[in-house]
C-alpha positions as CSV (number, residue, x, y, z in Angstrom):
1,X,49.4,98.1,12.5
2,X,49.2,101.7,11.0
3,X,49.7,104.2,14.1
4,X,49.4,107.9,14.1
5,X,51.1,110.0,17.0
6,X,49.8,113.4,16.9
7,X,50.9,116.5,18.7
8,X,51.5,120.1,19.2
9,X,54.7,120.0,21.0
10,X,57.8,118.5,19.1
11,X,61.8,119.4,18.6
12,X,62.6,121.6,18.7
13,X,60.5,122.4,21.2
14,X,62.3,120.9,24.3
15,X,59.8,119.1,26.7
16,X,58.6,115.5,28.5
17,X,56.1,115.4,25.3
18,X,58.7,115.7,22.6
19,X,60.7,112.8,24.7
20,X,57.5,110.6,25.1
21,X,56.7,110.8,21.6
22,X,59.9,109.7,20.4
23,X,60.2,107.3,23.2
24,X,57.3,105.4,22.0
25,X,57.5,105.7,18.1
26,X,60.8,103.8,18.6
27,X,59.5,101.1,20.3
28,X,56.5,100.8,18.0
29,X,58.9,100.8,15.1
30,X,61.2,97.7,16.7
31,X,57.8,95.5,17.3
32,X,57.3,95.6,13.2
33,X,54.8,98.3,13.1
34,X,54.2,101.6,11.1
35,X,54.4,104.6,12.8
36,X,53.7,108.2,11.8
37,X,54.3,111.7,13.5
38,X,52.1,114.6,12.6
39,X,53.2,117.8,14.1
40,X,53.9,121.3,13.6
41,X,56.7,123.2,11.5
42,X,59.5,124.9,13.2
43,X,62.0,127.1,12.1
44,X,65.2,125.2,11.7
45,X,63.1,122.1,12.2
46,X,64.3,120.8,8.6
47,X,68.3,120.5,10.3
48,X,66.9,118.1,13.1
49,X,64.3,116.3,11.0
50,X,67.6,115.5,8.8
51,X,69.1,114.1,11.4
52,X,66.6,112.0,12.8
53,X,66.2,111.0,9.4
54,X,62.0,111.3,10.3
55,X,60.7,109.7,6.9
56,X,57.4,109.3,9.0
57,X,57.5,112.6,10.1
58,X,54.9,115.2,8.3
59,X,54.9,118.7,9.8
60,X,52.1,121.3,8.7
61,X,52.4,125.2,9.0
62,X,52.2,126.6,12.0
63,X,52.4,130.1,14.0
64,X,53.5,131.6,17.4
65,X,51.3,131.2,20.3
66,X,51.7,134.9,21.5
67,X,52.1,134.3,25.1
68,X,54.7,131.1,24.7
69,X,57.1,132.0,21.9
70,X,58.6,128.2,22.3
71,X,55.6,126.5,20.5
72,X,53.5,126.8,17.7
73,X,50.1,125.9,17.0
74,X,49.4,124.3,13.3
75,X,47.0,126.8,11.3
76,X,43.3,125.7,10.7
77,X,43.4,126.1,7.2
78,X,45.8,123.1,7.3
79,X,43.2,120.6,8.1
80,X,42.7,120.0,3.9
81,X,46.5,118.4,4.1
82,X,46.1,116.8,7.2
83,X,43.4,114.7,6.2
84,X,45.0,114.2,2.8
85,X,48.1,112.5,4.9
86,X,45.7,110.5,7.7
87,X,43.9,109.3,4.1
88,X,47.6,108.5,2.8
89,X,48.4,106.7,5.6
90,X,45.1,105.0,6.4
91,X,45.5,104.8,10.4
92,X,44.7,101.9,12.6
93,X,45.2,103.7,15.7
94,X,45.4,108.1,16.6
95,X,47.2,108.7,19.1
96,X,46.9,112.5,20.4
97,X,49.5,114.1,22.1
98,X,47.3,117.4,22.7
99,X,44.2,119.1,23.4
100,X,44.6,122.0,21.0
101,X,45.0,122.5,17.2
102,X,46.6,119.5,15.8
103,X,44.4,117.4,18.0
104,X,41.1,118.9,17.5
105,X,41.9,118.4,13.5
106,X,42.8,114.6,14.2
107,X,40.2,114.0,16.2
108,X,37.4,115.0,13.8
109,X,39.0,112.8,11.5
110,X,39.2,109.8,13.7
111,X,35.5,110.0,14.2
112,X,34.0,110.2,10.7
113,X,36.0,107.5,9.9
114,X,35.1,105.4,13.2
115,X,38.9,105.4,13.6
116,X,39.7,104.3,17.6
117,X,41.0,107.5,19.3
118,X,43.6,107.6,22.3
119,X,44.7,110.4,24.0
120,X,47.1,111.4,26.5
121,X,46.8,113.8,29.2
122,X,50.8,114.9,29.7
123,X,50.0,118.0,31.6
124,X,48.3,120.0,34.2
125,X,47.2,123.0,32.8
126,X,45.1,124.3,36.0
127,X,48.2,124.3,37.4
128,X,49.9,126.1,34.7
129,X,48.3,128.4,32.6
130,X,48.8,131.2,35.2
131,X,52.3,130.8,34.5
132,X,51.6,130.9,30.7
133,X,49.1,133.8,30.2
134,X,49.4,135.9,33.9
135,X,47.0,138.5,33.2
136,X,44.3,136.0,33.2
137,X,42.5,136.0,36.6
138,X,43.5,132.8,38.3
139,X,40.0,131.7,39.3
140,X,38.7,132.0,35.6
141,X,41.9,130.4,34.6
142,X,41.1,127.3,36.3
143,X,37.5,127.0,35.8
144,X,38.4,127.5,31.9
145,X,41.3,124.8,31.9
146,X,39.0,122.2,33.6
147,X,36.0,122.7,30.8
148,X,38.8,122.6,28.3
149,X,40.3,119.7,29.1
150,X,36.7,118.0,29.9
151,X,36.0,118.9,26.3
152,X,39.0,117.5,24.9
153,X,39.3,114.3,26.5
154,X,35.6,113.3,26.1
155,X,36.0,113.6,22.6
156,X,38.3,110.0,23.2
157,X,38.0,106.5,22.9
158,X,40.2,106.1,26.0
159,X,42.4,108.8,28.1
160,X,45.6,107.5,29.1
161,X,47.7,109.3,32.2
162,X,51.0,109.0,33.2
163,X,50.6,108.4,36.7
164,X,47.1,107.7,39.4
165,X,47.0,111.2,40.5
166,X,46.4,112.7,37.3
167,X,44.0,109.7,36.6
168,X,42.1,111.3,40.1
169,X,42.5,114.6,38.7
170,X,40.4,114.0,35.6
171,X,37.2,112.4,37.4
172,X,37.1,115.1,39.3
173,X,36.7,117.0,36.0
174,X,34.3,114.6,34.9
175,X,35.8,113.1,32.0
176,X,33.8,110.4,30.9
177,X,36.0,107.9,28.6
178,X,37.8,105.3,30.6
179,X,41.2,106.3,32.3
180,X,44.1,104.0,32.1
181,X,47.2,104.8,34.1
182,X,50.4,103.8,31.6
183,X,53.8,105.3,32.5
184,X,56.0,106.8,30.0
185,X,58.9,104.4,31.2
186,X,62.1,105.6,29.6
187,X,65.0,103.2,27.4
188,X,67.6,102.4,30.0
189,X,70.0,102.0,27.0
190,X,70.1,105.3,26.1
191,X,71.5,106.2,29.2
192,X,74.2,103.8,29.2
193,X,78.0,105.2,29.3
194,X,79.7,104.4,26.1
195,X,83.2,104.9,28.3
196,X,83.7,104.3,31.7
197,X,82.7,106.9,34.1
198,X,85.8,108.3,34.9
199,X,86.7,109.0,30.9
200,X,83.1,110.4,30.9
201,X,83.8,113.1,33.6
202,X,87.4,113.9,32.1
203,X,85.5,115.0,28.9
204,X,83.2,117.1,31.1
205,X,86.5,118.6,33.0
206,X,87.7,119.7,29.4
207,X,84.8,121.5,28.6
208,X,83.9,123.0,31.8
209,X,87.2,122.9,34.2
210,X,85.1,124.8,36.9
211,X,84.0,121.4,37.7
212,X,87.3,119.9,39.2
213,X,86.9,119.0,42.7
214,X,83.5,120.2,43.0
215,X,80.2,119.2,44.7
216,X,78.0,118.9,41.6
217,X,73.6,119.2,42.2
218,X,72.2,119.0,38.3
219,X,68.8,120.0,37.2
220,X,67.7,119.2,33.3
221,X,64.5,120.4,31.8
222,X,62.7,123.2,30.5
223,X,63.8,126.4,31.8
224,X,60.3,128.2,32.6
225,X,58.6,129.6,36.1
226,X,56.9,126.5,36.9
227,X,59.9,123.9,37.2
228,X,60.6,126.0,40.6
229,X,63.9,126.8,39.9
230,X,64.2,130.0,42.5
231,X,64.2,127.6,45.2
232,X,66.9,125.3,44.2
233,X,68.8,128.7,44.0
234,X,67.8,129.0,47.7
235,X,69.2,125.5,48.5
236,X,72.1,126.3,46.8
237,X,72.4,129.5,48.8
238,X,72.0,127.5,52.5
239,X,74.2,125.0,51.5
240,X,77.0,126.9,50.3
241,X,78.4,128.2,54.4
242,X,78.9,124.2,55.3
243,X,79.9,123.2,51.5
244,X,82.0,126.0,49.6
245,X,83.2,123.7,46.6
246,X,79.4,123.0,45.5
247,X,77.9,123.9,42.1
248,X,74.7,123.5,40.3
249,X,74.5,122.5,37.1
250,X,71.4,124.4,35.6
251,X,70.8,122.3,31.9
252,X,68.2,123.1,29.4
253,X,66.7,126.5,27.8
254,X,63.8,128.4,28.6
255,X,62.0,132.2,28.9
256,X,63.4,132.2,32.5
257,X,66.8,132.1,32.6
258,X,67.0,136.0,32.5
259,X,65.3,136.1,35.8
260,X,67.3,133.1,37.3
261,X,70.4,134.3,36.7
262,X,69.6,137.7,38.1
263,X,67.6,135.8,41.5
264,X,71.4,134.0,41.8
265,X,73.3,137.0,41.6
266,X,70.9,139.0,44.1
267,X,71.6,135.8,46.5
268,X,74.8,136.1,45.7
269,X,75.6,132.3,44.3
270,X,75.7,133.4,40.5
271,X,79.5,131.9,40.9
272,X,78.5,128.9,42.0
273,X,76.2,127.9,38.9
274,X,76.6,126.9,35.7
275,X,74.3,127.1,32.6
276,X,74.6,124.4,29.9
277,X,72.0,125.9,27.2
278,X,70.8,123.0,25.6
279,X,72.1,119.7,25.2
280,X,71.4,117.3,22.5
281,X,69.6,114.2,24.4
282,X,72.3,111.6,23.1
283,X,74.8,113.9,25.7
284,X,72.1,114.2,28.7
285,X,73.7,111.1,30.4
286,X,77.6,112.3,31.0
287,X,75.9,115.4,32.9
288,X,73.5,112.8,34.8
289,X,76.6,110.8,35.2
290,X,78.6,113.5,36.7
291,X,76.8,115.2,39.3
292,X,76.5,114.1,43.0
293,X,72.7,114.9,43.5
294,X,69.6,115.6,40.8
295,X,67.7,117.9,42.3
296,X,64.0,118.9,41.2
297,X,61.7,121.4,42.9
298,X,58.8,121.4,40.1
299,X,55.3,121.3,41.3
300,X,53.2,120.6,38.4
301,X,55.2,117.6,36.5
302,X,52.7,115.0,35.3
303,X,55.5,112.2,35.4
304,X,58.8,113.7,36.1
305,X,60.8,112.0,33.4
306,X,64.2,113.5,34.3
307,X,64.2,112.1,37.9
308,X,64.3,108.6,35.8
309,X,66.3,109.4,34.1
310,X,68.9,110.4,36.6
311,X,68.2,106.9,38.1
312,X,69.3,105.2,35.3
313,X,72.5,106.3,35.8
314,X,73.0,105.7,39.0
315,X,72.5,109.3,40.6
316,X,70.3,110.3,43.5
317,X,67.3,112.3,43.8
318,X,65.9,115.0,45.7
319,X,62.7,116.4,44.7
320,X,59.7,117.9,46.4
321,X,56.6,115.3,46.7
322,X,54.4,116.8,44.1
323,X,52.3,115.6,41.3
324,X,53.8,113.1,39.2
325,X,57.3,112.9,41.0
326,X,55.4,111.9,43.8
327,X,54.5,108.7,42.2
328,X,57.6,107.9,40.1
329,X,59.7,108.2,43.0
330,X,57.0,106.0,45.1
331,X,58.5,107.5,48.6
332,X,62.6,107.7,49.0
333,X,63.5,105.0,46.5
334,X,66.7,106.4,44.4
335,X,66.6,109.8,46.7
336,X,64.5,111.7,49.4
337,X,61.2,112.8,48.6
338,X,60.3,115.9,50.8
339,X,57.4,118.4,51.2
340,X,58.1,122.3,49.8
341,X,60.4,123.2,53.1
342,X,63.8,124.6,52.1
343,X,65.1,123.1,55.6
344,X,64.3,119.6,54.5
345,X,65.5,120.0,50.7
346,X,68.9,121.3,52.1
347,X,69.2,119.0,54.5
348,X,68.4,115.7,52.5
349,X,70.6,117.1,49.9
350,X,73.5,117.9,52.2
351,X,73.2,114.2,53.5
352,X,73.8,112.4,49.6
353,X,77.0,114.8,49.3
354,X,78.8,114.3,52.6
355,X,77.6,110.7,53.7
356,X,79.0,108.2,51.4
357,X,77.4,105.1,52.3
358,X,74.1,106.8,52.3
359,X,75.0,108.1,48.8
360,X,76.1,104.7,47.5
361,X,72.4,103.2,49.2
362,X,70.5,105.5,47.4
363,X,72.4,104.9,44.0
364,X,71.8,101.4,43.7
365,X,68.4,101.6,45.2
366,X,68.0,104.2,41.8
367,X,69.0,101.3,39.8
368,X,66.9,99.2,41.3
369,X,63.8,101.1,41.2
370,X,64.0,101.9,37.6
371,X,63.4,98.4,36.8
372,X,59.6,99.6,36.8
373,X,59.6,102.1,34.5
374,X,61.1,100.8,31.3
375,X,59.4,102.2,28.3
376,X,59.5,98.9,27.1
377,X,56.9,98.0,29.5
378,X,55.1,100.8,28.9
379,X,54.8,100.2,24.8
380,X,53.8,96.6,25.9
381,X,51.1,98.2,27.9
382,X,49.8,100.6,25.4
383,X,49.5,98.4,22.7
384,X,47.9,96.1,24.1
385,X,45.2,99.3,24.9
386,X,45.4,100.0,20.8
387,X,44.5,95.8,19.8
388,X,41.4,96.0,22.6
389,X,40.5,99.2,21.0
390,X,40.8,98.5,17.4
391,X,38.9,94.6,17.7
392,X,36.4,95.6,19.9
393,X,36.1,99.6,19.7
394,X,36.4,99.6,23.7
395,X,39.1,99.1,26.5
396,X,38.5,96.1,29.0
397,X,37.2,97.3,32.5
């Protein structure tokens, strides 16, 4: 089968949709089938592409979006080359990973040609586009988002969602296509210690020797207002009188880090942190490896990949109950799930570092979770969506 991935959002733009693109175009690939990438040009994009050695990777031009510097939006005067590629290639399957440009360009495409149309809702955006363009009144905001995303996803066959919620989310919005629920599951491989874990954290030690003997909460992901990073700085701050030697790990880049680091230093635990920048994926799993707790206190994830993926190595969670985490986590398996108070954050967090046989519950309990939310499943799952679509134009009921 010929299968086209389509999206606005790739590396080096760091986010869940880069990860789930990639996550699925490699499973494709290992079941025999073609699979193709269209997505927008980057600078410096040619050094990863090279890499990654992406032979089915076709990026068009592309400019700034003016109120996100981090992505890009492929210019409409591109469409010409687009279509030239999707003729090229002569799809079975499109696969959006977007509502805006690249996806509006595919999806014209996909119906003149009566090509089957899939496309995934990854995110929220009532819940975030105040964060993205603030001088927008929030109640217009909303009511905009929700006829957008109406718009978008009625244009598909089928609307696939990472998790029930945001399923319930979109009939509310009134999207008409069929909804299936299909996790982005994650490759438990790829998180697998190449050394034992001792030799793992000795490299860490070497690079960061503030480390030694510490107390270690980690956070990955993008580094924006939404992912709620203030508070964990307020965790960090009530946890510090009972545990001195604690540090957080703060991993990933992102327009707020200017403000983070100046919130830690007004609360006076600028000390205690430590920023990583950016970390090459392949290197995500000695940090995961390393720290005592993974901490999240994002309210607007549609999956909440990284809590996964702290799971698959053994580490526990503590995240507040929102959104997608809500459902990955399915209650207190691999960690605590708790509502927005600090009190309970702290607390549930203070338990995995000083109780060791509560610690050691939780971590295998992780492990066993995880078994659910393999992205081998998942690709089992969706192509199974793709087959129903192309023999029969429809999913089954």
């Amino acid at each position: 089968m010929n299968i086209v991935h389509v999206t606005d959002q790739y590396w080096p733009s760091i986010s869940g949709v880069s990860v789930t693109v990639d996550a699925y175009i490699k499973e494709f690939t290992k079941m025999g089938h073609n699979v193709f990438l269209l997505a927008p040009e980057y600078p410096n994009a040619s050094e990863i592409d090279n890499k990654r050695n992406s032979s089915h990777l076709f990026r068009f031009k592309s400019y700034k979006v003016f109120f996100n510097v981090e992505n890009r939006l492929v210019y409409r005067t591109q469409k010409s080359n687009i279509y030239k590629v999707l003729r090229s290639i002569n799809p079975d399957i499109i696969h959006l990973h977007t509502e805006f440009a690249m996806g509006k360009m595919a999806s014209y495409y996909a119906k003149k040609f009566h090509i089957p149309l899939v496309i995934t809702a990854h995110t929220n955006w009532e819940e975030l586009i105040t964060y993205y363009i603030p001088f927008m009144p929030s109640g217009f905001a909303r009511i905009y988002c929700r006829w957008y995303m109406r718009k978008s996803y009625n244009k598909a066959d089928v609307v696939v969602v990472p998790t029930s919620l945001m399923g319930v989310l979109l009939k509310l919005y009134f999207v008409k296509p069929p909804i299936r629920v299909i996790p982005t599951g994650i490759d438990i491989t790829e998180f697998s210690l190449t050394c034992s874990k001792e030799e793992s954290n000795s490299q860490l030690f070497e690079s960061y020797p503030q480390l030694r003997g510490k107390k270690i909460l980690f956070f990955a992901g993008r580094i924006g207002t939404e992912k709620n990073i203030t508070f964990l700085i307020d965790v960090l701050k009530e946890l510090l009188p009972k545990n001195p030697n604690t540090i957080l790990i703060i991993c990933g880049d992102g327009p707020a880090i200017p403000e983070i680091k100046n919130y830690a230093k007004e609360c006076g635990v600028f000390e205690n942190l430590l920023f990583t920048g950016f970390i090459e994926r392949h290197k995500l799993k000695t940090y995961y490896s390393i720290a005592d707790v993974f901490v999240i206190a994002s309210k607007v994830e549609s999956q909440g990949m990284v809590a996964l993926e702290s799971m698959a190595c053994g580490t526990p969670v503590v995240a507040i109950g929102e959104m997608g985490t809500r459902e990955v986590m399915g209650g207190d398996y691999g960690g605590f799930m708790v509502d927005k108070e600090l009190e309970e954050f702290t607390e549930k967090v203070d338990l995995l570092l000083n109780n060791k046989s509560v610690h050691s519950l939780k971590s295998d309990e992780a492990l066993q979770h995880l078994s659910k939310w393999t992205i081998q499943s998942s690709a089992e799952k969706m192509f199974k969506l793709y087959t129903n679509l192309q023999k029969t134009g429809k999913v089954k009921m």
